[in-house]
GUNU-474221 format. One record per residue (C-alpha): residue number from 1; residue in three letters; chain; x, y, z. Coordinates in pm, whole numbers, padded with zeros to 5 digits, always signed. Example, Ala and Ser with C-alpha at 12.3 -4.5 7.8 and 13.67 -1.06 7.14 Angstrom:
2
+-----+-----+-------+--------+--------+--------+
!   n ! res ! chain !   east !  north !     up !
+-----+-----+-------+--------+--------+--------+
!   1 ! Ala !     A ! +01230 ! -00450 ! +00780 !
!   2 ! Ser !     A ! +01367 ! -00106 ! +00714 !
+-----+-----+-------+--------+--------+--------+
//
This chain:
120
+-----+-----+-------+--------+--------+--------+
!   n ! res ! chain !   east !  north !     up !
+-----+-----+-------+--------+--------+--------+
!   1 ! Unk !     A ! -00521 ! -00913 ! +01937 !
!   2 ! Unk !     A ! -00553 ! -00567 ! +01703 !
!   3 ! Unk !     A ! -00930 ! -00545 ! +01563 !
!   4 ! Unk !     A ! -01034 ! -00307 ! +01359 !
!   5 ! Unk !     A ! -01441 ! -00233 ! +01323 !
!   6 ! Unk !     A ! -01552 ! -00009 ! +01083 !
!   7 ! Unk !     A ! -01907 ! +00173 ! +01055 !
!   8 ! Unk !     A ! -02100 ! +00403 ! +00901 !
!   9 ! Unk !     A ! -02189 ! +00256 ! +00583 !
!  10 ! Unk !     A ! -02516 ! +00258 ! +00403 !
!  11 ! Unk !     A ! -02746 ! +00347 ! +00082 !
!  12 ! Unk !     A ! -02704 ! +00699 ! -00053 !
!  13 ! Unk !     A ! -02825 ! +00823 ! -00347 !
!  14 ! Unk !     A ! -02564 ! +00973 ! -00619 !
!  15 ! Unk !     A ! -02399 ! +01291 ! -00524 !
!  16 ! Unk !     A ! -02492 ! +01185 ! -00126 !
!  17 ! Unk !     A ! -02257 ! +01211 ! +00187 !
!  18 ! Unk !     A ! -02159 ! +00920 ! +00410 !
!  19 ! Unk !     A ! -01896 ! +00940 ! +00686 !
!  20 ! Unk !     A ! -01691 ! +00620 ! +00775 !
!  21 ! Unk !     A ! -01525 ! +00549 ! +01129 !
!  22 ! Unk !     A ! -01269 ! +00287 ! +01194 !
!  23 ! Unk !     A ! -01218 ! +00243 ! +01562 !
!  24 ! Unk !     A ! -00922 ! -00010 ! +01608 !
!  25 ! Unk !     A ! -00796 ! -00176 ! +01956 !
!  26 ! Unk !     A ! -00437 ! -00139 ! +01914 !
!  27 ! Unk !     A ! -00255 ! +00123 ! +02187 !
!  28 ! Unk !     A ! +00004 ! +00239 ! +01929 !
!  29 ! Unk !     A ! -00279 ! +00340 ! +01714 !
!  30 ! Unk !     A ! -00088 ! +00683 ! +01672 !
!  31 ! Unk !     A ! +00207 ! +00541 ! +01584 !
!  32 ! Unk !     A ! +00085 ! +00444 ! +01223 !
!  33 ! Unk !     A ! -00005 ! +00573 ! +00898 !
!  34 ! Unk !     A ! -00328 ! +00431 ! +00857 !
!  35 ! Unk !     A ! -00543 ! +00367 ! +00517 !
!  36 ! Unk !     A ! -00890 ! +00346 ! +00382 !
!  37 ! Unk !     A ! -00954 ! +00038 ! +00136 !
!  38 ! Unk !     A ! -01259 ! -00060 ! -00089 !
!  39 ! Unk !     A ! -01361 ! -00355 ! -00259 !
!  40 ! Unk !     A ! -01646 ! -00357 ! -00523 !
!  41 ! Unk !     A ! -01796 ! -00734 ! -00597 !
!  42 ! Unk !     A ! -01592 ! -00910 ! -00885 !
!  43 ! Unk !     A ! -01301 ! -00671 ! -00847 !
!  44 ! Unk !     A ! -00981 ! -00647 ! -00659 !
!  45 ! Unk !     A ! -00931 ! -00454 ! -00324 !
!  46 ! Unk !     A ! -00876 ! -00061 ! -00397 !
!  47 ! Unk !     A ! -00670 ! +00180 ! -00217 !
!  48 ! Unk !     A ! -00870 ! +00480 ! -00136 !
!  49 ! Unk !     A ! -00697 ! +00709 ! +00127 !
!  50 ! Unk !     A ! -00369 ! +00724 ! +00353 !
!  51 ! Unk !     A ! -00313 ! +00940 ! +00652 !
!  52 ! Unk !     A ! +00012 ! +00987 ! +00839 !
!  53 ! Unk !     A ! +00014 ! +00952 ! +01222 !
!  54 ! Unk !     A ! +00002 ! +01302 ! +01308 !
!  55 ! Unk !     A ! -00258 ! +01339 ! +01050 !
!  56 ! Unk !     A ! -00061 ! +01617 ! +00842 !
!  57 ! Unk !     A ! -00013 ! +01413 ! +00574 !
!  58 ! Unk !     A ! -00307 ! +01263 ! +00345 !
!  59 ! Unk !     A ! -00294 ! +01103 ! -00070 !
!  60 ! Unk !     A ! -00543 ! +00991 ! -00236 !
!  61 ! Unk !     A ! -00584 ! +00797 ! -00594 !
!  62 ! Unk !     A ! -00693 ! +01035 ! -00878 !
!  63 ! Unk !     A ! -01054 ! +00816 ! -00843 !
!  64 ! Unk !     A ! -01113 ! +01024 ! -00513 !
!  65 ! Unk !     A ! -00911 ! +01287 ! -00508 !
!  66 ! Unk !     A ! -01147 ! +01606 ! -00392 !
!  67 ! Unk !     A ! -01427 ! +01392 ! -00318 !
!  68 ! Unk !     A ! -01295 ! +01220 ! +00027 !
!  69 ! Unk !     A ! -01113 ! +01316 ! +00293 !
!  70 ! Unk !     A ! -00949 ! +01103 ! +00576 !
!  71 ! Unk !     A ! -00910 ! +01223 ! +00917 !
!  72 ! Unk !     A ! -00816 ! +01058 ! +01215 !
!  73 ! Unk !     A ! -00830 ! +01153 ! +01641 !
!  74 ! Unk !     A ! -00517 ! +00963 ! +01823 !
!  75 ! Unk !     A ! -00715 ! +01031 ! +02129 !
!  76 ! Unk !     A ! -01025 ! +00758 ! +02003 !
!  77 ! Unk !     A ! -00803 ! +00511 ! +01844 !
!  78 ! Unk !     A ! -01047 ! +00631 ! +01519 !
!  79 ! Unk !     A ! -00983 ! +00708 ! +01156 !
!  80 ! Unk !     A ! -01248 ! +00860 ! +00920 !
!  81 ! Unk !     A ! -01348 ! +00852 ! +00582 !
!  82 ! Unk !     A ! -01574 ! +01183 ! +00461 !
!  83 ! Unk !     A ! -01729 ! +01094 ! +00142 !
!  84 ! Unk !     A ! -01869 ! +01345 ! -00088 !
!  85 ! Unk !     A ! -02036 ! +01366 ! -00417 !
!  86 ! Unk !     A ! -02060 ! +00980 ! -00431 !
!  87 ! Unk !     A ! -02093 ! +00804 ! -00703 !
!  88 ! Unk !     A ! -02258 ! +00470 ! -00839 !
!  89 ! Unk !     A ! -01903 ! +00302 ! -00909 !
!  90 ! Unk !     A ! -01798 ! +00395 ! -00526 !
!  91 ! Unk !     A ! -02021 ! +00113 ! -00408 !
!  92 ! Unk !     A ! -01823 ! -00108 ! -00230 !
!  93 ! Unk !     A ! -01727 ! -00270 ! +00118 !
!  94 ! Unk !     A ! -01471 ! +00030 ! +00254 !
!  95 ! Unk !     A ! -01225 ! -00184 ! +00499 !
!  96 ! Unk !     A ! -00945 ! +00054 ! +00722 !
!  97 ! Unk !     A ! -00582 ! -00126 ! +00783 !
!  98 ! Unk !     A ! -00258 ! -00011 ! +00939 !
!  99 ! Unk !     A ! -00013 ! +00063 ! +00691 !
! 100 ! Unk !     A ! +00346 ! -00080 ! +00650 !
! 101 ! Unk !     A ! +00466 ! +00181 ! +00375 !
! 102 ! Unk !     A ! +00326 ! +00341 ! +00093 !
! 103 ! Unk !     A ! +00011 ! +00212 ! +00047 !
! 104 ! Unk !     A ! +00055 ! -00153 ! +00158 !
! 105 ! Unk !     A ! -00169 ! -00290 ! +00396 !
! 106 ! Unk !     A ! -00120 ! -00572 ! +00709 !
! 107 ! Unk !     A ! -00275 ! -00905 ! +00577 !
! 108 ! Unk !     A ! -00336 ! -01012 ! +00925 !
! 109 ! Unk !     A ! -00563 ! -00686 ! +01027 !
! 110 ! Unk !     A ! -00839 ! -00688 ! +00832 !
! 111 ! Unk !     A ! -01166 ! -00592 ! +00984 !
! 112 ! Unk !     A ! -01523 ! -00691 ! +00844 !
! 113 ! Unk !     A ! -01574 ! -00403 ! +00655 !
! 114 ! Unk !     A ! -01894 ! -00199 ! +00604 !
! 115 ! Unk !     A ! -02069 ! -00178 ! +00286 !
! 116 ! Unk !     A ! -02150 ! +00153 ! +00085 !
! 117 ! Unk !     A ! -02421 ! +00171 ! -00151 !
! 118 ! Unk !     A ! -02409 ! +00453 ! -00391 !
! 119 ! Unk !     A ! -02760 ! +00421 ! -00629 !
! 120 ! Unk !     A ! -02814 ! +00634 ! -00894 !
+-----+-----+-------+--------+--------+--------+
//
Protein backbone atom coordinates (compact mmCIF):
# COMPACT_ATOMS: atom_id res chain seq x y z
CA UNK A 1 0.00 0.00 0.00
CA UNK A 2 1.70 3.65 -1.14
CA UNK A 3 1.82 6.04 2.10
CA UNK A 4 2.92 9.15 2.02
CA UNK A 5 4.08 11.00 5.55
CA UNK A 6 4.88 14.36 5.52
CA UNK A 7 6.88 16.49 8.25
CA UNK A 8 8.34 19.42 9.11
CA UNK A 9 5.60 21.66 9.87
CA UNK A 10 5.26 24.14 12.64
CA UNK A 11 4.73 27.91 14.01
CA UNK A 12 6.86 30.54 12.32
CA UNK A 13 6.57 33.94 12.60
CA UNK A 14 5.92 36.13 9.25
CA UNK A 15 8.77 36.32 6.89
CA UNK A 16 10.14 32.78 8.73
CA UNK A 17 11.58 29.59 6.95
CA UNK A 18 10.16 26.09 7.29
CA UNK A 19 11.30 23.10 5.20
CA UNK A 20 8.74 20.27 4.40
CA UNK A 21 9.71 16.49 3.64
CA UNK A 22 7.41 13.97 2.14
CA UNK A 23 8.89 10.55 2.40
CA UNK A 24 6.50 8.11 0.46
CA UNK A 25 6.72 4.06 0.35
CA UNK A 26 6.16 3.53 -3.19
CA UNK A 27 9.45 1.93 -5.25
CA UNK A 28 8.59 3.85 -8.46
CA UNK A 29 8.81 6.95 -6.46
CA UNK A 30 11.10 8.34 -9.37
CA UNK A 31 8.93 7.53 -11.85
CA UNK A 32 6.44 10.46 -11.00
CA UNK A 33 5.96 14.04 -11.07
CA UNK A 34 5.15 14.68 -7.67
CA UNK A 35 3.22 17.86 -6.02
CA UNK A 36 2.96 19.91 -2.91
CA UNK A 37 -0.78 20.72 -1.77
CA UNK A 38 -2.23 23.05 1.03
CA UNK A 39 -5.40 23.40 2.61
CA UNK A 40 -6.29 26.44 4.86
CA UNK A 41 -9.54 25.76 7.30
CA UNK A 42 -12.89 26.74 5.45
CA UNK A 43 -11.22 26.67 2.05
CA UNK A 44 -10.61 24.26 -0.71
CA UNK A 45 -7.34 22.22 -1.23
CA UNK A 46 -4.55 24.49 -3.07
CA UNK A 47 -1.97 23.49 -5.45
CA UNK A 48 1.31 24.80 -4.35
CA UNK A 49 4.29 23.15 -6.25
CA UNK A 50 5.01 20.36 -9.01
CA UNK A 51 8.27 18.71 -9.70
CA UNK A 52 9.06 16.40 -12.59
CA UNK A 53 10.79 13.04 -11.88
CA UNK A 54 14.17 13.98 -12.70
CA UNK A 55 13.59 17.07 -10.79
CA UNK A 56 14.45 19.52 -13.83
CA UNK A 57 11.26 20.67 -14.09
CA UNK A 58 9.33 22.75 -11.24
CA UNK A 59 5.80 25.43 -11.55
CA UNK A 60 4.44 27.04 -9.14
CA UNK A 61 1.02 29.25 -8.74
CA UNK A 62 1.70 33.04 -8.91
CA UNK A 63 0.72 32.80 -4.80
CA UNK A 64 4.29 31.19 -4.35
CA UNK A 65 6.13 31.77 -7.04
CA UNK A 66 9.82 32.98 -5.61
CA UNK A 67 8.93 32.20 -2.21
CA UNK A 68 9.08 28.13 -2.36
CA UNK A 69 10.96 25.82 -3.93
CA UNK A 70 10.38 21.98 -4.35
CA UNK A 71 13.09 19.57 -4.54
CA UNK A 72 13.13 16.04 -4.43
CA UNK A 73 16.18 12.96 -3.90
CA UNK A 74 14.99 9.64 -5.95
CA UNK A 75 17.52 7.99 -3.81
CA UNK A 76 15.15 8.68 -0.27
CA UNK A 77 11.86 8.22 -1.86
CA UNK A 78 11.59 12.20 -0.47
CA UNK A 79 10.20 15.41 -1.89
CA UNK A 80 10.70 18.86 -0.25
CA UNK A 81 9.04 21.94 0.16
CA UNK A 82 11.56 25.16 1.07
CA UNK A 83 9.42 27.87 2.28
CA UNK A 84 10.55 31.37 2.45
CA UNK A 85 9.30 34.70 3.43
CA UNK A 86 6.06 33.11 4.81
CA UNK A 87 3.22 34.65 5.22
CA UNK A 88 0.03 34.73 7.55
CA UNK A 89 -2.38 33.48 4.63
CA UNK A 90 0.23 30.40 3.98
CA UNK A 91 -1.10 28.77 7.12
CA UNK A 92 -2.36 25.68 6.24
CA UNK A 93 -2.05 21.73 6.39
CA UNK A 94 0.70 21.24 3.29
CA UNK A 95 -0.23 17.46 2.04
CA UNK A 96 2.42 15.88 -0.95
CA UNK A 97 0.58 13.46 -3.71
CA UNK A 98 1.78 11.73 -6.85
CA UNK A 99 0.65 13.42 -9.78
CA UNK A 100 -1.40 12.04 -12.78
CA UNK A 101 -0.89 15.19 -15.14
CA UNK A 102 -0.79 18.70 -14.78
CA UNK A 103 -1.54 19.43 -11.50
CA UNK A 104 -4.07 16.67 -10.62
CA UNK A 105 -3.56 14.71 -7.71
CA UNK A 106 -4.34 10.64 -6.80
CA UNK A 107 -7.52 10.66 -4.54
CA UNK A 108 -6.48 7.44 -3.08
CA UNK A 109 -2.82 8.77 -1.78
CA UNK A 110 -3.37 11.20 0.50
CA UNK A 111 -1.18 11.35 3.52
CA UNK A 112 -2.10 13.11 6.94
CA UNK A 113 -0.61 16.18 6.24
CA UNK A 114 1.39 18.49 8.53
CA UNK A 115 0.21 21.77 9.59
CA UNK A 116 2.05 25.22 9.02
CA UNK A 117 1.45 28.08 11.12
CA UNK A 118 2.51 31.35 9.75
CA UNK A 119 1.63 34.23 12.76
CA UNK A 120 2.10 37.59 12.19
Amino acid sequence: QVQLVESGGGLVQAGGSLRLSCAASERTFSSYTMGWFRQAPGKEREFVARINWSGGSTYYPDSVKGRFTISRDNAKNTVYLQMNSLKPEDTAVYYCNFLKGGTVPYDDYWGQGTQVTVSS
